[in-house]
Structure formats: C-alpha cells, structure tokens
N, C-alpha and C positions, 0 to 999 in steps of 0.2 A: 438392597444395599442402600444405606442410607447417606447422601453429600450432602455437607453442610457449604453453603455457597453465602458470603458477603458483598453485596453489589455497591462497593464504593464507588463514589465517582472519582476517585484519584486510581483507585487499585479493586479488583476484585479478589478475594482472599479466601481459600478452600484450607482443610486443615493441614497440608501438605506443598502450595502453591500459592503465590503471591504476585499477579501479573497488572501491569497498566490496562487501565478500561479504554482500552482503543482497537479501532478493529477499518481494516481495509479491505477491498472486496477481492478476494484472493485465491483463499485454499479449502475452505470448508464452505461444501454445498449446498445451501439453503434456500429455494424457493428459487431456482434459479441464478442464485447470484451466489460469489464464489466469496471467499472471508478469510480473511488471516488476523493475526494480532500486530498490532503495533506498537511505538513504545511511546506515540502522542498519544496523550488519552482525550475519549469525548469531549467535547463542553458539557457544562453542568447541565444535569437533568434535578430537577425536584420529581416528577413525576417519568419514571426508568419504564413505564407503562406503553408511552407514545407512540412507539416505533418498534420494532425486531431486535436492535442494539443489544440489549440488555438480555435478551433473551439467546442471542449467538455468542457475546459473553459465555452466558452460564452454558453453552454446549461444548464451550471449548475448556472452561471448568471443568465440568464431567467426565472430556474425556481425559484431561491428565487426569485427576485423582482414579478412573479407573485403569489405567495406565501404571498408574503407584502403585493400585492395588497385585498390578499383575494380573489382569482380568484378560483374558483372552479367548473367550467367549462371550455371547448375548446375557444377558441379565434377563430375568423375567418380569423385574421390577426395581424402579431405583428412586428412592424419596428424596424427596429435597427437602432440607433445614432450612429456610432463607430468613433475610430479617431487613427490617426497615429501620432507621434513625428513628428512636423515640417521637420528636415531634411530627413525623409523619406519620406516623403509623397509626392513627385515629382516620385520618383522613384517607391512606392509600391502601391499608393491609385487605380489604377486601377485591379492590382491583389489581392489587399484587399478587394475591391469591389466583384468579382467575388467568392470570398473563399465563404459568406455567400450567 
C-alpha cells in the first residue's frame, strides 16, 4: 500500500487527513514513551530529522489513512510518498530518506 505523507510544520497532510504537527506523550507506544496528537503544533523544525517527532507524526498518519482504507489486517508492506519543501530538499532528502 502506498501513503503519501506531507510533513508540514503547521499540519501534516495524507490524502484523506489533515492534522496539526503536535504530539504529546500519551496514546501511541513508541520506544517506551506513550503519544497522542495535539492541536499545538511543534516549533519550527528545518531539519524534521533531529528527534523521533516527525517520525510518530507519520505513524499516527499511517494509521488513519489505513483506517480510511478499511484495513483491518497487517499489510506486508506499505511505501511511503514523502516530500521536502524545494529549498530543502538538496540539502535534507537524503537524510529524510534514511529517517524512515
């Protein structure tokens, strides 16, 4: 299955979902530490790389649009679309690459 995932820093935007890039430590279990969304978003990141953020973002992405989908089994594989703002994207797409 293919997501397409936009990591704004005002909104992260999948082609079904449109939520603020904020996240508290909550509901979604990752590495220990629990996550939910919120409706304050991050401070500005240039580099979305630095820290986990961005990356439980896109899990909480994932799972609405496979939620859209009506998915209610494991996937055996699921690609991600992502993209960078033009003027980054010389400088970051290969460590944005490597994040996911």
């Amino acid at each position: 299955m293919l997501i397409a995932i936009d990591h704004g820093n005002y909104a992260v935007k999948t082609p079904h979902f449109s939520f603020i890039s904020g996240l508290t430590e909550e509901v979604l279990e990752y590495n220990g530490k629990y996550w939910s969304l919120t409706g304050q978003r991050l401070p500005y990141m240039r580099d979305k790389t630095r820290d986990d953020r961005y990356f439980i973002l896109s899990l909480f992405a994932i799972a609405k649009e496979l939620s859209a989908a009506g998915a209610n089994t494991a996937f055996e594989q699921i690609d991600l679309a992502v993209g960078l703002p033009p003027e980054h994207y010389g400088m970051l797409r290969e460590r944005f690459a490597q994040y996911f």
